[in-house]
C-alpha positions as CSV (number, residue, x, y, z in Angstrom):
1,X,62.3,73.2,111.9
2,X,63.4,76.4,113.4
3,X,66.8,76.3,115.3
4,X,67.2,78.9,118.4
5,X,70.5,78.9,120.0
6,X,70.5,81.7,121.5
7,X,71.1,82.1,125.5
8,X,71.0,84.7,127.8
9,X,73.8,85.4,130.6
10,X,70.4,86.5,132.7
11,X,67.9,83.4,131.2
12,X,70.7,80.6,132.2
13,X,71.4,82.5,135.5
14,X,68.1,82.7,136.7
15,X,67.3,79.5,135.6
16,X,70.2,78.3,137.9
17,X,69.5,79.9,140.9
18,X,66.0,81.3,140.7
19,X,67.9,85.0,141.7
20,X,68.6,88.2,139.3
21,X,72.3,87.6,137.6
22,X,75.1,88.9,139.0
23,X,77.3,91.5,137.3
24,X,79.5,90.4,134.7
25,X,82.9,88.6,136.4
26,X,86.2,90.7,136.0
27,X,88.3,89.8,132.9
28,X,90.7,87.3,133.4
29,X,94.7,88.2,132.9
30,X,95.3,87.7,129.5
31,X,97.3,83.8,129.4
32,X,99.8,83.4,126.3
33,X,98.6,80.3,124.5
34,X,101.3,77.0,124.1
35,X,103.4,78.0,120.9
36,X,101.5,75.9,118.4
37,X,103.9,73.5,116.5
38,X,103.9,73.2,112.3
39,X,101.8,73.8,109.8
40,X,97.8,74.3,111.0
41,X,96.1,75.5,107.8
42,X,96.6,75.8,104.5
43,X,94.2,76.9,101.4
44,X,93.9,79.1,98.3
45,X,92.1,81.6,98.2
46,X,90.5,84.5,95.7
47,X,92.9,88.0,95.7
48,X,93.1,91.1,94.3
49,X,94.3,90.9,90.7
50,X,92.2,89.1,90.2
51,X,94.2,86.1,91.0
52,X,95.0,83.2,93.3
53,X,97.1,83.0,96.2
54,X,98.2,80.0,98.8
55,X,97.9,80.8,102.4
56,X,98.9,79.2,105.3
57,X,98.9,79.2,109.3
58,X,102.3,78.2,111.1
59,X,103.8,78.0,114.2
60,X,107.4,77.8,112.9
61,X,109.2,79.5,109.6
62,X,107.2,79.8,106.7
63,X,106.8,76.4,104.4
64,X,107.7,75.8,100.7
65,X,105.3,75.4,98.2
66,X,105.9,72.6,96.0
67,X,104.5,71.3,92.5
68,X,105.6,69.3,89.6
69,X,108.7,70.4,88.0
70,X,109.5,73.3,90.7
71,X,108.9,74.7,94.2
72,X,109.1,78.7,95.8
73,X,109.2,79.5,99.6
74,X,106.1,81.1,100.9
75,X,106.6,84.9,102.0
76,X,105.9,85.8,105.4
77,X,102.6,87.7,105.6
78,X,102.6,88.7,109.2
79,X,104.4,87.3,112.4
80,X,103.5,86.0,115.8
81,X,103.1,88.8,118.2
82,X,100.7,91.1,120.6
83,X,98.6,94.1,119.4
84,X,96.4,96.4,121.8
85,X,92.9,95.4,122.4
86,X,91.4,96.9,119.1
87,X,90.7,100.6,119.2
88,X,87.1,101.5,119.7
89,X,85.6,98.2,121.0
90,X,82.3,98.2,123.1
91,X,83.0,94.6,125.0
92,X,83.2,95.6,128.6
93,X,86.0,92.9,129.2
94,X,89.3,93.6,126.7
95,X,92.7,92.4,126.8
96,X,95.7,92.3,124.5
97,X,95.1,90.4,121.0
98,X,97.6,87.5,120.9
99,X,98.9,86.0,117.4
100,X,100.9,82.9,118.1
101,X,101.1,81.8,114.3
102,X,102.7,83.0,111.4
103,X,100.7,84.0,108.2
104,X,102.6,82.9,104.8
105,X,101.5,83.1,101.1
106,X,102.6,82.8,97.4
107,X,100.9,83.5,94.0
108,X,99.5,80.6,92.4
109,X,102.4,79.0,90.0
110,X,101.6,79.1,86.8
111,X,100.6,76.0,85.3
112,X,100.6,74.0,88.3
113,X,97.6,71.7,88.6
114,X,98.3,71.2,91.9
115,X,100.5,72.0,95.0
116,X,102.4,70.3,98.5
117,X,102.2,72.3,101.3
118,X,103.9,70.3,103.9
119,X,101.5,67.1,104.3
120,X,98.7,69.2,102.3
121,X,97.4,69.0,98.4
122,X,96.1,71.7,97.2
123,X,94.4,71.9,93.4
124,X,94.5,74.5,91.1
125,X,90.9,76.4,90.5
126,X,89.0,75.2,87.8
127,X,89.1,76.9,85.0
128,X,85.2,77.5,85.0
129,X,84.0,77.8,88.7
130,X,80.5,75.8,88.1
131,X,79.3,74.5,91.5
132,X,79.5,77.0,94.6
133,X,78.7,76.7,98.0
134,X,77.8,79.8,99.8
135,X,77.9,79.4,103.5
136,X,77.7,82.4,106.1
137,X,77.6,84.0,109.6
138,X,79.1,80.9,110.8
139,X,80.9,81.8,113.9
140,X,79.5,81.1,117.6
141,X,77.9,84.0,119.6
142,X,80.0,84.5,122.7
143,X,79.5,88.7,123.6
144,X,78.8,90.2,126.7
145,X,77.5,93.5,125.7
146,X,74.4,91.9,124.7
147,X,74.2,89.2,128.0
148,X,74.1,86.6,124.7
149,X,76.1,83.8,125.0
150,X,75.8,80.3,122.3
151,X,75.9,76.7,123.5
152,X,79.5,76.4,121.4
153,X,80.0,73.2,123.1
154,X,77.0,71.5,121.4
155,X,76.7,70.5,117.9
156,X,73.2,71.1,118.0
157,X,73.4,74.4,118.9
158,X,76.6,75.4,117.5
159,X,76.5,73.6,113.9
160,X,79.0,75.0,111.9
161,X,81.4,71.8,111.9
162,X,78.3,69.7,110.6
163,X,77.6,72.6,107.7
164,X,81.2,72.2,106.9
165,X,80.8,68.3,106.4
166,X,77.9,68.5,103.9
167,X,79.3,71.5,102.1
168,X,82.6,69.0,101.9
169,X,80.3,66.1,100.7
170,X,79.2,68.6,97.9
171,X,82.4,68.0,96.2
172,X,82.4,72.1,95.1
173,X,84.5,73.7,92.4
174,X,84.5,76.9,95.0
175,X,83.4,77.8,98.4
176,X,82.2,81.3,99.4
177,X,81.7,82.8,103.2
178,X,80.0,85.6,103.2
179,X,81.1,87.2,106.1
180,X,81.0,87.3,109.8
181,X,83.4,84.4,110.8
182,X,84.6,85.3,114.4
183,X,81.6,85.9,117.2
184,X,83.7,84.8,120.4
185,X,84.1,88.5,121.6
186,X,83.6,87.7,125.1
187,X,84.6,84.7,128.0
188,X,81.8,82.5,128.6
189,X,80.0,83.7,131.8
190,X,81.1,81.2,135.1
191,X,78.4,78.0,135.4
192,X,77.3,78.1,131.8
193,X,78.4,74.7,130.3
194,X,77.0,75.7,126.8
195,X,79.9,77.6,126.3
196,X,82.8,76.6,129.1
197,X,86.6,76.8,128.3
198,X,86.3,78.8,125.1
199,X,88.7,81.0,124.3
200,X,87.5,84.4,123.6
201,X,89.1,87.5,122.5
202,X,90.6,88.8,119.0
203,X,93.8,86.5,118.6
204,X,94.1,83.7,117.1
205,X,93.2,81.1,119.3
206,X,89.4,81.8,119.0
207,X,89.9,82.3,115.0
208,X,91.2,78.8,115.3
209,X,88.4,77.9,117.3
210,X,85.6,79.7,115.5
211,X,86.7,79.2,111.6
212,X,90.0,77.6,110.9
213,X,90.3,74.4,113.0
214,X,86.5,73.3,112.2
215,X,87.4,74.3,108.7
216,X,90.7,72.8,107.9
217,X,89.5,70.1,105.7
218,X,87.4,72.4,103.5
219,X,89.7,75.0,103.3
220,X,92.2,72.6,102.2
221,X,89.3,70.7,99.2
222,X,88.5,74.0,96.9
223,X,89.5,77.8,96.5
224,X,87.8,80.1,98.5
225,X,86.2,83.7,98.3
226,X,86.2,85.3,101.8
227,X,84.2,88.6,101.9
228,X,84.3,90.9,104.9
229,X,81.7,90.9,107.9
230,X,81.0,93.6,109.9
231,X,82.5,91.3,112.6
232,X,85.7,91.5,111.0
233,X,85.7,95.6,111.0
234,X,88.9,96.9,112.9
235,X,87.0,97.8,115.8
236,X,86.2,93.8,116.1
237,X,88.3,91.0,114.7
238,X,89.4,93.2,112.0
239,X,93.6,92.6,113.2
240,X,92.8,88.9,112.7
241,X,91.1,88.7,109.3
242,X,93.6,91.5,107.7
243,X,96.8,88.7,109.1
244,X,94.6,86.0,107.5
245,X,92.0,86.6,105.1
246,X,92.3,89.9,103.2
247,X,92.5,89.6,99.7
248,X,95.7,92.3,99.6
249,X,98.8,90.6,99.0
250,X,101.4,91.1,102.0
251,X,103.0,92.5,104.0
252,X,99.6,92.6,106.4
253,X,97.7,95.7,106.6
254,X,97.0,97.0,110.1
255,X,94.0,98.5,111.2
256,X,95.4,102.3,111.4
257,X,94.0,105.8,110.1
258,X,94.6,106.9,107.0
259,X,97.1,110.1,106.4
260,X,94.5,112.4,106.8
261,X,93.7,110.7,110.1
262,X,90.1,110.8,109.5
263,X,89.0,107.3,108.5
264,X,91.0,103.8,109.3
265,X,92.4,102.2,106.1
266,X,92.5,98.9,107.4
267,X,88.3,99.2,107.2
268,X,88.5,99.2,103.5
269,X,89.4,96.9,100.9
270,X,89.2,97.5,97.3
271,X,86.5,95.8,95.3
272,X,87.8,93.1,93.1
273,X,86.7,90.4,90.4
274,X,86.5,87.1,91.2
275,X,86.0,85.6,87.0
276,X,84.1,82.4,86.9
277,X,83.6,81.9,83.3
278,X,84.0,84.2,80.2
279,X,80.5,84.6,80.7
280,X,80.1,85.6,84.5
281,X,82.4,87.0,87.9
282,X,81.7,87.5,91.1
283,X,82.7,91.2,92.5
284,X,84.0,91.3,96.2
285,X,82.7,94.4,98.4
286,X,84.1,95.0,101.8
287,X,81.2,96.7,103.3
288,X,82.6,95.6,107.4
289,X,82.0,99.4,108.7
290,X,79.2,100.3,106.4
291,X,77.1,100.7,109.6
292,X,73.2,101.3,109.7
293,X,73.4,104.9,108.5
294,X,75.5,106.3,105.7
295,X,78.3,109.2,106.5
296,X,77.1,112.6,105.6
297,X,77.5,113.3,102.2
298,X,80.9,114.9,100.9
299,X,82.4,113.7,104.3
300,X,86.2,111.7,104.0
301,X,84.0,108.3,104.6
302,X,81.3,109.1,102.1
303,X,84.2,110.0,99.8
304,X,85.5,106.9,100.3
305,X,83.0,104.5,99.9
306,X,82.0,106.1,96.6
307,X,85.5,105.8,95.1
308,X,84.5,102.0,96.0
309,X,81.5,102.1,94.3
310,X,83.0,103.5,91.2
311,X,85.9,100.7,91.3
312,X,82.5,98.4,90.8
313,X,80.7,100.0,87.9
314,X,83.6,99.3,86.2
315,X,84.7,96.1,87.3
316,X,80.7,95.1,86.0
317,X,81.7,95.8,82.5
318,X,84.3,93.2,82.4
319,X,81.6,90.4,81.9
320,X,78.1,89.9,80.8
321,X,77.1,88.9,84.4
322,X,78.3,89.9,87.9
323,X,77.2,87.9,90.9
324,X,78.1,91.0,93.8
325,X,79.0,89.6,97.3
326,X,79.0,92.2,100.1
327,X,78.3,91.1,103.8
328,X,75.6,93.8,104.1
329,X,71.7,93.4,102.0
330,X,70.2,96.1,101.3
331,X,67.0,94.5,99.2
332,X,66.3,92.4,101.9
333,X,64.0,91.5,105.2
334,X,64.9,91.7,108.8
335,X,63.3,88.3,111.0
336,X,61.6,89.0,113.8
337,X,60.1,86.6,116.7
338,X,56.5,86.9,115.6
339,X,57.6,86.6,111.7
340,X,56.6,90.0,110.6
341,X,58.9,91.1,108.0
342,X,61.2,94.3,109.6
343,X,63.0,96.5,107.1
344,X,66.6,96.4,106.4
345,X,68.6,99.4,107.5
346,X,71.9,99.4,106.0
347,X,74.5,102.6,105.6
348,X,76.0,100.9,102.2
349,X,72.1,101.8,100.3
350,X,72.4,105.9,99.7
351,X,75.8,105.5,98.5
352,X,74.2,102.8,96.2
353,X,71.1,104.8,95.1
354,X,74.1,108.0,94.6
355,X,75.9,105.2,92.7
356,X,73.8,103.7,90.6
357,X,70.4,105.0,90.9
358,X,67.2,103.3,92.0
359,X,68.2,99.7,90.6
360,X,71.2,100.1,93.5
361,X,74.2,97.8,91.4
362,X,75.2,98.7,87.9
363,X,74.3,96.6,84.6
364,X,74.9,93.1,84.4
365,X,74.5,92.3,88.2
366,X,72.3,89.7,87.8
367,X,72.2,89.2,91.6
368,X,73.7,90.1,95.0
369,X,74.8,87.1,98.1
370,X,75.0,88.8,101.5
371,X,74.9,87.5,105.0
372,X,74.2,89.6,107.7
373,X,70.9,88.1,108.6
374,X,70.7,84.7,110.8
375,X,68.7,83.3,108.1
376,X,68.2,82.2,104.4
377,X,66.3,84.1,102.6
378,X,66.0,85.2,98.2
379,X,63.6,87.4,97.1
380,X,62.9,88.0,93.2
381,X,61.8,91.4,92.0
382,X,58.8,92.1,89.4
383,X,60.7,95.7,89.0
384,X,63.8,96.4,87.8
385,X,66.4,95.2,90.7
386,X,68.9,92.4,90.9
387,X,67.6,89.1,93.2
388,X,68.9,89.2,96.5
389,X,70.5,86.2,97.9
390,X,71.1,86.0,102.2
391,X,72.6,82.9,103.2
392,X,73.6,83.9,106.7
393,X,72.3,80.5,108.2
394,X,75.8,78.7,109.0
395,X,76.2,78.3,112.2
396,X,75.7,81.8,114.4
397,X,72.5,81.7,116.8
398,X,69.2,82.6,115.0
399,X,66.9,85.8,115.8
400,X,63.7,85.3,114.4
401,X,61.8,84.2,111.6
402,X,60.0,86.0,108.1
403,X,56.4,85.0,107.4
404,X,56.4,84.8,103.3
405,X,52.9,86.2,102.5
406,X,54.0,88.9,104.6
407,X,57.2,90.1,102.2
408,X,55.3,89.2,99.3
409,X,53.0,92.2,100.0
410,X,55.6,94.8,101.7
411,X,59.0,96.6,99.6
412,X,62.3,96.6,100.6
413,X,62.8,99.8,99.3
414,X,60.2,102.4,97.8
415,X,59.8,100.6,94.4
416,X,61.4,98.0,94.7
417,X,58.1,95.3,94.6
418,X,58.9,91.6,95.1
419,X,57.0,89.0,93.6
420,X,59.3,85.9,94.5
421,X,60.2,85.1,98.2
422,X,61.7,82.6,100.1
423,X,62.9,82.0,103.6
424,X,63.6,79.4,106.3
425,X,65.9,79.6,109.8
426,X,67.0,76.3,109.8
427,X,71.1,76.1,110.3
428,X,72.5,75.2,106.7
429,X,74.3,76.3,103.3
430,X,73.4,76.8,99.6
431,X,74.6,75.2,96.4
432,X,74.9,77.4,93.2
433,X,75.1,75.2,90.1
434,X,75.3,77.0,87.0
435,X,72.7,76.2,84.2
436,X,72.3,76.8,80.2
437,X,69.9,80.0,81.2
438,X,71.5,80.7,84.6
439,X,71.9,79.7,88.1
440,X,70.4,77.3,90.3
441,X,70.3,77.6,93.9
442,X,70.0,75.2,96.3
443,X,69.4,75.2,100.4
444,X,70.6,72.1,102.6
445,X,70.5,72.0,105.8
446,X,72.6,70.5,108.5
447,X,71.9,66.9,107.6
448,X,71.9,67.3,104.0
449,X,68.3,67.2,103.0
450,X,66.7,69.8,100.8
451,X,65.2,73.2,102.0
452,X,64.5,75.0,98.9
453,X,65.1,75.7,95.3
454,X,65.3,78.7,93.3
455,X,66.3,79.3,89.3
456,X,67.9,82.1,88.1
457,X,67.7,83.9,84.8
458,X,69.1,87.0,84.2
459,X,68.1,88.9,87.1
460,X,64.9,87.0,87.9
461,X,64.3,84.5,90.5
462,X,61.8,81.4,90.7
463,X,61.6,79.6,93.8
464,X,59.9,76.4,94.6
């Protein structure tokens, strides 16, 4: 079944009253949210290290962690307050960005099996990460500047609380997001029921409403690995996820420009390794302001992103096989109403062919798990390229579909020739279990039942 939640500002309007839509209402004066009282979320997550950290949301002082046989207050990561609407945003409706909580973490203690945070448990990470859900693009579509606006109101059309219940029921040793948590850029248009009475800007109250507070029981059952969106670039949600979310350790980075002044440091995040066994990692790539079209070579940004690439090549040496999570495919399809297959344009691919040549990732990536793309898709190659994994099918309105036959006889990329290909539209998540030869990934969707399956061995995919 193919999912489409996706409405129009000039669809519902006309639908309504049988007229052309109006222009888009004024924005409303910003309104400071109540104060929120005691601890709202709290979960571990994967850092930079590698490591694990505790995190938490407030709205008083930071709270103590706790385990048996000792206990450490939590370090302020950023506090409550106001920032400017962020700089270069194309909504036609802006106001200030309003944090009411407080951000806290602390390293995970040594030893501990398992932690208090206030009324929450929270268990260590398995020692061997062996059953993952992936999950992706989950937020709900509220943005003006393309007259699209999601029925967040209905759990039909909005599913990401019912994605989260069967990834809970799938009892995982980790969870990953792929990116692309916060879509309420804009207020719901006047007369639209779909979406009435969410909030909407960059602050935390549609964070809470888009990811945390549908979240809150997951993020509080397994570690996580958050990877970046292009949603959560600095010129979107990016003052939100670098509070929240960025695997730095604190104080919070802001979303500024570098010395130089010539790119913003808070759009990049240094790759990192995630280990799952001594066998296998995952390596983290923010790609948020990759962009469809790479910076000219030799530029600042070009620089930049290579220095990036280079952290990877040898972070893939650390283990036989690298998993590499970036929110942006580049060996992948775009849907499209009729089915036909579109290419992929994505600015991260000749910094990648630069990098590492025609196979785009460096030895030992095995595979790559991106969102991006409202669908579920993985494609296995009969030349010499990593499978490509996009499980961007958790919750954010669909766009189209991918006939199979149709991939199986186009390329990606010059060369790059698939001869395995799967894809469906329907709202869900994906389970990777790992085997004796591999990985094995499954789809689910919203009500639990099976979509596909697909093995992985070394870098080759079978689907069924």
């Amino acid at each position: 079944m193919i999912h489409r939640a996706r409405f129009t500002l000039a669809a519902s309007l006309l639908a309504i009253a049988g007229c052309a839509a109006p222009p888009q209402p004024p924005a409303a004066p910003p309104v400071r949210a109540a104060q929120p009282v005691g601890l709202q979320q709290a979960w571990v997550q994967a850092v930079a290290g590698p490591g694990w950290a505790v995190r938490a949301l407030t709205g008083e002082t930071c709270p103590t962690l706790s385990w048996a046989g000792g206990s450490a207050p939590m370090a302020q990561r950023s506090a409550p307050g106001d920032e400017p609407p962020p700089p270069g945003n194309k909504q036609p409706q802006a106001k200030p960005t309003s944090f009411t909580l407080r951000a806290c973490e602390a390293p995970w203690p040594d030893g501990a099996a398992s932690v208090q945070v206030g009324g929450i448990t929270l268990r260590a990470p398995a020692a061997e990460l062996r059953r993952i859900v992936v999950m992706g693009d989950t937020g709900c579509r509220l943005k003006a500047s393309a007259r699209d606006f999601q029925a967040c109101n209905d759990a039909a059309r909005w599913p990401f609380p019912r994605v989260l219940a069967r990834a809970l029921a799938l009892q995982p040793d980790l969870v990953i997001h792929v990116g692309d948590y916060h879509y309420r850029e804009s207020p719901c248009p006047s007369g639209m029921a779909g979406c009435a009475n969410s909030p909407w800007g960059y602050g935390d109250d549609a964070w809470q409403a888009d990811f945390f507070a549908p979240a809150q029981a997951l993020l509080a059952a397994a570690p996580w690995v958050f990877v970046r969106g292009n949603h959560e670039a600095c010129a979107r949600a990016g003052q939100g996820w670098l509070r929240y979310l960025d695997a730095e350790p604190g104080p919070a980075r802001a979303c500024e420009a570098d010395a130089a002044g010539t790119v913003n440091a808070g759009d990049f995040t240094a790759p990192f390794a995630v280990p799952l066994s001594p066998r296998s990692q995952l390596i983290v790539f923010d790609s948020a302001e990759v962009g469809s079209s790479a910076p000219p070579p030799g530029s600042p940004a070009w620089t930049r992103w290579r220095q990036q690439l280079d952290r990877v090549a040898g972070i893939a040496t650390q283990r036989a096989q690298s998993l590499f999570l970036s929110h942006h495919p580049s060996l992948a399809f775009n849907p499209s109403p009729t089915g036909r297959p579109g290419f992929v344009r994505s600015g991260l691919t000749p910094l990648l062919q630069d990098a590492f040549g025609p196979r785009l990732l460096p030895p030992g990536v095995q595979a790559t798990l991106h969102g991006h793309l409202h669908i579920h898709q993985a494609m296995g190659f009969m030349s010499n390229q990593p499978a490509s994994l996009v499980i961007g099918n958790g919750g954010s309105a669909a766009s189209g579909r991918i006939d199979a036959a149709a991939a199986l006889a186009m390329e990606p990329l010059p060369g790059a020739r698939p001869e395995t290909f799967h894809a469906h539209t329907d709202f869900g998540l994906s389970l990777l279990s790992a085997t004796p030869q591999g990985w094995r990934l499954e789809a689910y969707d919203t009500l639990g039942q099976p979509l596909s399956s697909c093995a992985l061995a070394g870098q080759k995919l079978r689907c069924w």
